[in-house]
C-alpha positions in Angstrom: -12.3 20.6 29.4 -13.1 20.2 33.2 -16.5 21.3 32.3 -16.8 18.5 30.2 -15.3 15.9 32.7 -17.1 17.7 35.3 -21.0 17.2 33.7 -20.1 12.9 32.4 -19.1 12.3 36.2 -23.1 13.3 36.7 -23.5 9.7 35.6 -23.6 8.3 39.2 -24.5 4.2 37.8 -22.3 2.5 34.7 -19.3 3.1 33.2 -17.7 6.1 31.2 -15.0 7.2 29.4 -14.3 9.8 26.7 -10.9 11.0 25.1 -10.4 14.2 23.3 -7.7 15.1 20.9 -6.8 18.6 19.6 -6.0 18.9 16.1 -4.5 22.3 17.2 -1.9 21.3 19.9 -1.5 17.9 18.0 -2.3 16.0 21.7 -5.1 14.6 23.9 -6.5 17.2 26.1 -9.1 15.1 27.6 -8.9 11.4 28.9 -10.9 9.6 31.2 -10.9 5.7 31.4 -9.2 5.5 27.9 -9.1 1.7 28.2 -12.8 1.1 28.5 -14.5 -1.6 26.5 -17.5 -0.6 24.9 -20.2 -2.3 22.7 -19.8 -0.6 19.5 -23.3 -1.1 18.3 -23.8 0.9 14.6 -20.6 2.8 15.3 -18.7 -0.5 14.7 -19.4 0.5 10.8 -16.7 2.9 10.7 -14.3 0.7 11.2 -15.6 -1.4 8.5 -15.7 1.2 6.4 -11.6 2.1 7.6 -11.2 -1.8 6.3 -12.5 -1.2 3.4 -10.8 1.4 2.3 -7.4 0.0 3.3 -8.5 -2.4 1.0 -9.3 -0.2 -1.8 -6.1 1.9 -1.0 -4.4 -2.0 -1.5 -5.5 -2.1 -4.7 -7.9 -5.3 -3.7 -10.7 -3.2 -4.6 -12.1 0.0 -6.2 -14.6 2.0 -5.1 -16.4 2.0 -8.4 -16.5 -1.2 -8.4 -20.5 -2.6 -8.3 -22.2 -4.0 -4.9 -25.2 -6.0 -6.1 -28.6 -7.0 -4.9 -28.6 -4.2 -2.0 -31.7 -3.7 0.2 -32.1 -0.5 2.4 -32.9 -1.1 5.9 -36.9 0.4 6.1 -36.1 0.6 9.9 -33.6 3.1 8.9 -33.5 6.6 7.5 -31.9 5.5 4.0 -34.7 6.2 2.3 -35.0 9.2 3.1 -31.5 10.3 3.3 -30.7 8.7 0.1 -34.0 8.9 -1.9 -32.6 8.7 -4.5 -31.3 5.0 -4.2 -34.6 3.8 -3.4 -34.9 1.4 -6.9 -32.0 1.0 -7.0 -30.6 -2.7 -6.9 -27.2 -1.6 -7.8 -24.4 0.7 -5.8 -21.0 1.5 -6.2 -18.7 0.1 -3.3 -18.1 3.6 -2.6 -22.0 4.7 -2.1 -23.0 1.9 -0.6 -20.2 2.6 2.6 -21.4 6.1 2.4 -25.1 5.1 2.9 -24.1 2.2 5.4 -22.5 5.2 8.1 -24.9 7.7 7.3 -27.9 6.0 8.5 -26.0 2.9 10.2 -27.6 0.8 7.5 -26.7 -3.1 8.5 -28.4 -4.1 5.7 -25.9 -2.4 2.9 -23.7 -3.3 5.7 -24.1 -6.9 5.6 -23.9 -6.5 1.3 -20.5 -4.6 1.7 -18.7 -7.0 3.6 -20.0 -9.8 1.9 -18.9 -8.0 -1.7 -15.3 -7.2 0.4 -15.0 -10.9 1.6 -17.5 -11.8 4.6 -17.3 -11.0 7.9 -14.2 -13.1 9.4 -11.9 -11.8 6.7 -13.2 -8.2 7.7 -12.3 -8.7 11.3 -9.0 -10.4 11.0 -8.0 -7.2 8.7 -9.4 -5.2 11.5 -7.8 -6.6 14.2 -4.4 -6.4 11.9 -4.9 -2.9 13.1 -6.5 -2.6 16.0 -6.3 -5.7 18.4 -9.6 -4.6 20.9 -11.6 -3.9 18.4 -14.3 -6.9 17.4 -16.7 -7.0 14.8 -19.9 -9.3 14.4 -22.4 -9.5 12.1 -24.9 -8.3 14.2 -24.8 -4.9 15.7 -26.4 -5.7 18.6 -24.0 -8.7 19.9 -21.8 -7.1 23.2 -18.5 -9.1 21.6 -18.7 -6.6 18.7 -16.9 -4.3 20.9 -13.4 -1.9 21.1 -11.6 0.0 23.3 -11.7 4.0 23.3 -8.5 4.7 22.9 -8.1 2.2 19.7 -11.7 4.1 18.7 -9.8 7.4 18.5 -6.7 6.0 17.0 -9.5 4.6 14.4 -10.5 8.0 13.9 -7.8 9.6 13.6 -6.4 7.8 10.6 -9.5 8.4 8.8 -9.4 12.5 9.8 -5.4 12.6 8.7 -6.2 10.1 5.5 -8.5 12.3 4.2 -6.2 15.6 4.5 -3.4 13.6 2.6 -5.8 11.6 0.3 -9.3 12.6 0.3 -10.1 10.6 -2.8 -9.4 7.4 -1.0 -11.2 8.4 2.5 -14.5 10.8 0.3 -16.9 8.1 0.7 -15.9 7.6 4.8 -15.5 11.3 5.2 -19.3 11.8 3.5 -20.9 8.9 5.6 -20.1 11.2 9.1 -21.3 14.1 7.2 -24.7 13.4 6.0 -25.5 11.5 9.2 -28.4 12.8 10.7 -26.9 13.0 14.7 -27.8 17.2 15.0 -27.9 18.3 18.7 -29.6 21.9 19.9 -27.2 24.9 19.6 -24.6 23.1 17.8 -24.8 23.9 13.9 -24.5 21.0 12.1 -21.5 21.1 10.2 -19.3 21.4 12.8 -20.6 18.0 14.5 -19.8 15.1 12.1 -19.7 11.9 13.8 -20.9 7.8 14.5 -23.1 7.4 17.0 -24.3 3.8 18.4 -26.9 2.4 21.1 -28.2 -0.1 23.0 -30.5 -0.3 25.9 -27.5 0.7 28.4 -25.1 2.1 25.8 -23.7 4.8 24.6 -21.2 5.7 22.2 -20.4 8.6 19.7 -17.1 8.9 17.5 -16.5 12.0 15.6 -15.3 15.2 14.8 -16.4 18.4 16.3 -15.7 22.2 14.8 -14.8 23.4 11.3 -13.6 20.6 9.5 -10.8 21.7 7.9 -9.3 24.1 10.4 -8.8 22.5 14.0 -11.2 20.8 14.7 -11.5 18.5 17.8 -11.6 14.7 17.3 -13.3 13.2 20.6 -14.9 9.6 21.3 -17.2 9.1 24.2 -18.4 5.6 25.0 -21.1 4.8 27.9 -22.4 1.3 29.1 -24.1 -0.3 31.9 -26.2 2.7 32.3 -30.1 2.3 33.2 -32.8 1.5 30.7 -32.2 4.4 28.6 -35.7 3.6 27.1 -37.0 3.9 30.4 -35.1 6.6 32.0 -33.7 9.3 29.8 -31.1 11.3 32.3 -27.9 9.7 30.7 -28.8 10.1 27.2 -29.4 13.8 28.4 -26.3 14.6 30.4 -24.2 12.9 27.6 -25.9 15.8 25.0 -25.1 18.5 27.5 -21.1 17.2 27.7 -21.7 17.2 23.5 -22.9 21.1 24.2 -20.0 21.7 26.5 -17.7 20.8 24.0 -18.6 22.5 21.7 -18.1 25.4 24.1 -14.5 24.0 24.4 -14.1 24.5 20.4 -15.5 27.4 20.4 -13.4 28.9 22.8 -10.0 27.5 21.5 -11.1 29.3 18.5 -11.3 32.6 19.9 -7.6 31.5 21.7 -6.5 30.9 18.3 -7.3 34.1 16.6 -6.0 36.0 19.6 -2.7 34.3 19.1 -2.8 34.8 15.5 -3.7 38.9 16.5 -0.6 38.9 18.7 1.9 37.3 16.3 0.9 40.3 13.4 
C-alpha cells in the first residue's frame, strides 16, 4: 500500500485523502487524512440510492413501485447505456436508481427523490446515518459534501447488504457495475465504483477485485487541486494510484492462494 500512498503524495497543491479496507483481513490497510471533507459531486447519488433502499428495506417503498414522468439527462450517457429506456416515460423505483448511479443521471435523480419524498426528507434520513454527509439538489453545490471515512462506512453497508440481501441492495449493486469509469490495464469487472468531479475535485468510491471473493473497498477523495480542465497531472497521478492498487489486489491474491497452498 506504500506504493499507493507514495504516488497520491505526488499531488504537491490541494488536499487528499484515501482509505482502504480489506475484505480479507476484515480492517483498513490504508488511511490517509480520513477526516477530509470533500464535495461529493455525482458520487453523492449513492448515498441517495443507500436512502432509498433503507426505505424500501422499511417497507415505505417497493422497488417495483412506478417513478413517473422521467427524463434522461442528454448530457449524460443514459441513452446509450440504457437504450433501451429511451421512450420510456415510466421506470420502476428500482431501474430508475440503477440508471441514476450508472451514468450519475441528476435528472432521474431529481425524479427519484421527489417520488421518495423531496430532497430535505432525503437528507435528514441521510444524516440519521451519517452526520458529515450533505446532500443538495444540485450536484455541483460544495455543501453537498461528506467525510471519507463516513464515505467508506457508506460503502461498506451497501457491499455487506448485498452479501446478506442482495435482493434489497440488486439495483445499488447494478448501478456501480454498469458504470462506465474503465481505467487502462485494469479489467473492468474488477473496478466497480462512483466517481464524481468538479473543476478542483476529485472523488471515486468503490470496490476493486473480484466481487465476491476479497475484494478491496477503497474511497479516494481530492479537492482544491488546479483547473483539472486546464492541467491534467492530478487527474493522471490519481489513475496511476487506481493502477497501483490494483497491483495491491492483485498481489494479496497471489498471498491468499499461497496461504491456502500451505494450509493443504
Amino acid at each position: 500500500m506504500e506504493k499507493v500512498l507514495e504516488k497520491l503524495e505526488e499531488l504537491k497543491s490541494g488536499e487528499v485523502g484515501i482509505i482502504i479496507y480489506s475484505q480479507a483481513k476484515q480492517d483498513i490497510v490504508l488511511s490517509l487524512n480520513k477526516g477530509l471533507l470533500v464535495p461529493l459531486a455525482s458520487a453523492a447519488k449513492v448515498a441517495i440510492a443507500f436512502c432509498i433502499a433503507k426505505l424500501v428495506e422499511e417497507r415505505h417503498y417497493k422497488w417495483t413501485d412506478i417513478v413517473y414522468d422521467v427524463i434522461l439527462n442528454p448530457e449524460e450517457d443514459s441513452n446509450e447505456v440504457y437504450p433501451h429506456f429511451q421512450s420510456r416515460e415510466n421506470l420502476a423505483l428500482q431501474d430508475a436508481v440503477e440508471v441514476m448511479i450508472a451514468c450519475h443521471d441528476s435528472f432521474v435523480a431529481e425524479r427519484v427523490v421527489q417520488f421518495c419524498g423531496g430532497w430535505e426528507r432525503i437528507n435528514n434520513r441521510i444524516k440519521s446515518y451519517f452526520k458529515s454527509i450533505n446532500i443538495t439538489q444540485n450536484p455541483r453545490d460544495l455543501d453537498n459534501n461528506g467525510e471519507l471515512s463516513e464515505m467508506l462506512e457508506l460503502l461498506q453497508l451497501i457491499h455487506q447488504g448485498y452479501k446478506t440481501n442482495p435482493d434489497l441492495w440488486i439495483p445499488v449493486i447494478n448501478g456501480l457495475v454498469r458504470q462506465r469509469g474503465n481505467i487502462e490495464g485494469i479489467p473492468s469487472h474488477f473496478l466497480n465504483h462512483m466517481t464524481g468531479g468538479l473543476d478542483n475535485v476529485v472523488i471515486d468510491i468503490g470496490i476493486m477485485g473480484e466481487f465476491s471473493k476479497n475484494p478491496l473497498l477503497f474511497v479516494l477523495g481530492a479537492k482544491e487541486l488546479p483547473n483539472r480542465y486546464k492541467e491534467e497531472l492530478a487527474d493522471e497521478i490519481i489513475i496511476e494510484a487506481m493502477k497501483l492498487l490494483y497491483d495491491e489486489y492483485c498481489n494479496q491474491e497471489v498471498e491468499l492462494e499461497n496461504e491456502s497452498l500451505s494450509n493443504t
